[in-house]
C-alpha positions, 0 to 999 in steps of 0.5 A, spaced: 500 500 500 502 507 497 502 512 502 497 515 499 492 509 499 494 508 507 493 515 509 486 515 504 484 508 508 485 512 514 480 518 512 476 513 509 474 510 516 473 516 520 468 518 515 465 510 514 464 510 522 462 519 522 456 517 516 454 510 519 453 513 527 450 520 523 446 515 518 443 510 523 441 515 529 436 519 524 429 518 524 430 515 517 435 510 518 441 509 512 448 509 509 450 512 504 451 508 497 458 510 495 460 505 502 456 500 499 463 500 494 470 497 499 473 492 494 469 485 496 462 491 494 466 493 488 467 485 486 459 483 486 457 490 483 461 487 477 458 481 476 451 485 477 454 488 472 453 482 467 446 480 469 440 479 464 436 483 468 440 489 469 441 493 462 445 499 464 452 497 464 451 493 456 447 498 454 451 503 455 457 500 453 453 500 446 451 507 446 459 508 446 460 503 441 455 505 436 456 512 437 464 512 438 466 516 431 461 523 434 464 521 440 471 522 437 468 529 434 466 532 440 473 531 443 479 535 442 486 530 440 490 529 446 485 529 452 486 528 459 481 524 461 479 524 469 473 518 471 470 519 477 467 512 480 471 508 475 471 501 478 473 496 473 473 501 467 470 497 462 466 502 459 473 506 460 476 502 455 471 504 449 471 512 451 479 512 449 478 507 443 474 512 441 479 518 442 484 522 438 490 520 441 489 520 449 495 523 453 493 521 460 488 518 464 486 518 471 481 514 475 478 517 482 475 512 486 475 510 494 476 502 492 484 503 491 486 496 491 480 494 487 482 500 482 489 499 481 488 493 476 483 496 472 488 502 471 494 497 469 490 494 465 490 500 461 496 502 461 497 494 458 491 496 452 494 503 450 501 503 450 503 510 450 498 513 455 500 515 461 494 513 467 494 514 474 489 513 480 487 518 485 484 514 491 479 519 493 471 520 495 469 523 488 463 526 492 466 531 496 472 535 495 478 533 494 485 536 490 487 533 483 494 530 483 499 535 481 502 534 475 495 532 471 496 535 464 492 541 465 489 542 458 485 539 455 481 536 459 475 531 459 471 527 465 467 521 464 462 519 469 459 513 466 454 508 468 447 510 472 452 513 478 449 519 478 442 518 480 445 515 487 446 522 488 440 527 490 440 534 486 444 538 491 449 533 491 448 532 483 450 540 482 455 540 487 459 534 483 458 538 477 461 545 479 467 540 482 467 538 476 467 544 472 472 547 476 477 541 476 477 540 468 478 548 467 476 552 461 474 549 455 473 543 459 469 538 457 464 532 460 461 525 457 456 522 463 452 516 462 444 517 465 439 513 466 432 513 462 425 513 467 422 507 464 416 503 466 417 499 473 417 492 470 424 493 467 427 497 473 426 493 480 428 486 476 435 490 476 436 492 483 433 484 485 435 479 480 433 472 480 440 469 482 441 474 488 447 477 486 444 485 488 442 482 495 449 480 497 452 486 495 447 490 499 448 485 505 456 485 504 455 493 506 453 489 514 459 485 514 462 490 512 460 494 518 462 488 522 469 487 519 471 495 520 467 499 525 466 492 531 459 492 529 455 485 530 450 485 524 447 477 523 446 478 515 441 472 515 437 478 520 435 481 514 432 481 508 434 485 502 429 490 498 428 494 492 423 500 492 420 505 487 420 511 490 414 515 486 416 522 489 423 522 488 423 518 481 427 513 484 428 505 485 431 504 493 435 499 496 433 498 503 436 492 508 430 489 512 430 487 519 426 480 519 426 481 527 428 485 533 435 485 534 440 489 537 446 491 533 452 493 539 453 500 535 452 504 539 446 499 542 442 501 536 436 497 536 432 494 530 425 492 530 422 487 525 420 491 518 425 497 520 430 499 515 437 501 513 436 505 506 443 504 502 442 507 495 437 511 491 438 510 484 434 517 480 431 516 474 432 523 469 430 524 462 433 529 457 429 535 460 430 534 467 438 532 465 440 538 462 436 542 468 442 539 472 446 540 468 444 547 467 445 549 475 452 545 475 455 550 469 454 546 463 452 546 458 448 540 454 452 539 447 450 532 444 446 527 446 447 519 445 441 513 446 440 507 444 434 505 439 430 503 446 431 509 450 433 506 455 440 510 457 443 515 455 450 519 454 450 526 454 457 530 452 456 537 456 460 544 455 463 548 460 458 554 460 461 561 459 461 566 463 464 561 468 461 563 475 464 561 482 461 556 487 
């Protein structure tokens, strides 16, 4: 482990166990999503990633292949390409086929150790591109490395990730984007189309029970850093559709009266621990976000379903403070 990576681990428990003790005493119990990601959460997350029921991750990777010479277009040679949440940077790969000669790309995840082999193994696939890993909450402030090329540069947030996010903090990642990638800057992100529930909540509940492992892993996970004595057999994952918030969550359901040695929190039967929001947007309420953040919505790319889409923003001019 890198002195980097074992100073962010550090961080990364503090702030674990601050959102875990915050997030459990409220009315409304939950955690946010992005802990759902240590490097075991990362692995199940990819093989959900290759189910039958959840469409986002290939149909995206299709938009990008099918649309790969526009995509090409709207960039300028040379790019800096900055992910955020790259995991294992499948996607990734066909962003930069469809690029003019990529300079540098840097991947910005919490999972580091999950993360490094993705990374090297495009460092492998083009020879020539200088990459590197910045291990780092992508939704909270943070520095990027110092010598990154500093122009021009592109960020790249695909997947459906943006949804787990609510509009404060879907603006406020976009501003930090909009600052971190410059003047000029310009940002290819993936989203989530709203669709009927039929094709949604099998995606978040698949048959074989890939999502529920990964949901529960998030207990074991609490067990394993922070001393907690959760019984995952006490409970049950559950995926909801949250009409008001145009969302699909995921809770982890008590299935009797325990007491979880965490501060002594108690859970009755039925009481929940909500761990993800996945937000559903459409081109209209997209670019509206997109607006408040500082961007600008230049191109947008779907499938012939339009069950996802990849939106190319610009960065607005005037640039305004946040």
């Amino acid at each position: 482990m890198t002195m980097e990576n074992g100073l962010a681990r550090l961080i990364e428990d503090s702030g674990f166990r601050d959102d875990v003790l915050h997030g459990l005493s409220g009315h409304r119990r939950s955690v946010p999503s992005r802990w759902l990601y240590d490097d075991r959460g990362s692995e199940l997350f990819e093989e959900i990633t290759r189910l039958e029921e959840y469409y986002p991750t290939r149909t995206e990777a299709g938009i990008l292949r099918e649309a790969a010479k526009p995509i090409g277009a709207f960039v300028w040679p040379r790019p800096v390409v900055v992910e955020s949440g790259a995991g294992a940077a499948v996607k990734t790969a066909l962003l930069l086929a469809a690029l003019d000669r990529p300079a540098e790309y840097l991947a910005v995840d919490l999972a580091g150790d999950f993360m490094s082999s993705s990374v090297a193994r495009l460092g492998s696939q083009f020879p020539g591109l200088k990459v590197g890993l910045r291990v780092a909450d992508f939704t909270r402030d943070f520095d990027l490395p110092d010598g990154l090329g500093a122009a021009p540069r592109l960020g790249f947030f695909p997947g459906s990730t943006f949804g787990n996010l609510s509009e404060d903090e879907a603006v406020a990642l976009l501003w930090r984007m909009r600052r971190q990638l410059g003047e000029g800057g310009r940002a290819i992100i993936g989203i989530d189309l709203r669709k009927g529930l039929d094709r949604l909540l099998p995606a978040y509940d698949d048959g074989d029970g890939v999502t529920a492992a990964f949901n529960l892993n998030l207990l074991e996970r609490m067990n394993r850093e922070l001393g907690a004595n959760f019984q995952p057999d006490a409970f049950r994952h559950e995926a909801r559709w949250n009409p008001d918030e145009c969302a699909v969550e995921m809770h982890i359901v008590s299935l009797s009266p325990q007491i979880v040695t965490i501060a002594g929190f108690d859970f009755w039967t039925g009481d929940s621990i909500h761990t993800e929001s996945s937000r559903k947007y459409d081109a209209q309420s997209f670019t509206r976000l997109a607006e408040l953040g500082g961007w600008d919505v230049a191109e947008l790319w779907t499938d012939a379903d339009r069950l996802f889409a990849v939106f190319g923003l610009v960065a607005a001019e005037p640039a305004q403070a946040r």
